[in-house]
C-alpha positions, 0 to 999 in steps of 0.5 A: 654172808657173814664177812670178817672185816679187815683194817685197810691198812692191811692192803692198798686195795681191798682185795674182798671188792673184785673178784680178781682180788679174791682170787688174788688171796685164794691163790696165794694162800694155796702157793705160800702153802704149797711152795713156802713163803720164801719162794713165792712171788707176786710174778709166779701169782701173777702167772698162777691167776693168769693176771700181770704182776703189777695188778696185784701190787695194786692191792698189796704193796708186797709179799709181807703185807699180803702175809700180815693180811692173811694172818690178820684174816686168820686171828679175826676169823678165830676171834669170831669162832671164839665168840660164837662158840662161847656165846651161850656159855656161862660156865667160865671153865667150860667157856675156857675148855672151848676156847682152847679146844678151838685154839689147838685143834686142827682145822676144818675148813668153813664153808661161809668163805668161799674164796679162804681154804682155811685148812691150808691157811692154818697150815701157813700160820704154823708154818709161816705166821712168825715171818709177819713179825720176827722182822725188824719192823716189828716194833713199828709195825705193832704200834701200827697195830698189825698184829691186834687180831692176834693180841685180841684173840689172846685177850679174850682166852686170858680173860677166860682164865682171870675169871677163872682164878683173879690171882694167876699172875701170867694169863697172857703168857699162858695163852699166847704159849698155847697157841704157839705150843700146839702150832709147834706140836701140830708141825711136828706131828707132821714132820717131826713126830717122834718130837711129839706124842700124837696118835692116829684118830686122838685129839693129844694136843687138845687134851694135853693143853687142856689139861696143862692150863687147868692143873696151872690155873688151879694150883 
């Protein structure tokens, strides 16, 4: 089975070595998802896994870095996908046209990871991902290198676009504005929608980025 590799400073333990620690991050994913990252708690984990709080602190040594964990998992995972879907594609557009498709769409889980319901992990970056890094030790975490899966997967994708057009002065915003644009636009289809224009059985988001990138790129 194919494992996305995480960089231990994401953790104390790695959770992926027990099954309690793979437990550990199936249930969070499911609470933070259910009950916002504000209410959860290591004890109502510890509660929910049937296990004392203090053998999950033995794995994350508190509730934001298990956050930055799942978000580092999340961004590695894309990357992955990314990779895989462009793979055998020489067209630079149509490479692009992919990676956004895979950027905006809504996710299906991936049954090549048991322990990660990726469906409401993606529901936790929408919704939660910002708490990782709208913190005051933003600046000391990134030279840390917390939030690289995230930048590498940007890297890529803008990539894609100087291949595209060497002469587009902003690639990294563009892309970045994607990802954050359709994470804002899919939360709004769902409580907000009068805030967006999604319709029952179309894929609005991806068309409208898809198109918002090329006519950018091309003008």
């Amino acid at each position: 089975m194919f494992q996305i590799k995480i960089d231990p400073k994401f953790y104390t333990k790695n959770p992926e070595s027990s099954e309690l620690g793979m437990r550990i991050v199936s249930a969070s994913i499911q609470m933070i998802n259910d009950l916002g990252f504000e209410s959860f708690t290591f004890k109502k984990l510890g509660t929910t896994i049937g296990s004392n709080e203090s053998s999950i602190y033995r794995y994350f040594e508190n509730k934001h870095a298990l956050l930055v964990y799942l978000v580092n998992w999340y961004w590695s995972w894309i990357e992955y996908k990314l990779v895989f879907a462009t793979l055998q594609v020489s067209s630079s557009m149509e490479q692009l046209k992919i990676a956004i498709a895979l950027l905006t769409q809504e996710v299906k889980e991936d049954n090549s990871f048991s322990f990660i319901n990726e469906v409401a992990l993606s529901k936790i970056i929408i919704s939660e991902s910002s708490k990782a890094y709208h913190t005051k030790n933003i600046d000391l975490e990134n030279e840390k290198g917390y939030y690289k899966s995230y930048k590498q997967v940007v890297k890529r994708v803008a990539a894609m676009v100087n291949e595209i057009n060497p002469k587009f002065l902003y690639p990294n915003m563009l892309i970045s504005t994607v990802i954050e644009g359709a994470h804002q636009q899919r939360y709004f289809s769902n409580h907000l929608p009068s805030l967006t224009d999604v319709e029952e059985g179309k894929n609005n988001i991806v068309l409208f980025y898809t198109d918002m990138v090329f006519k950018t790129i091309t003008n």
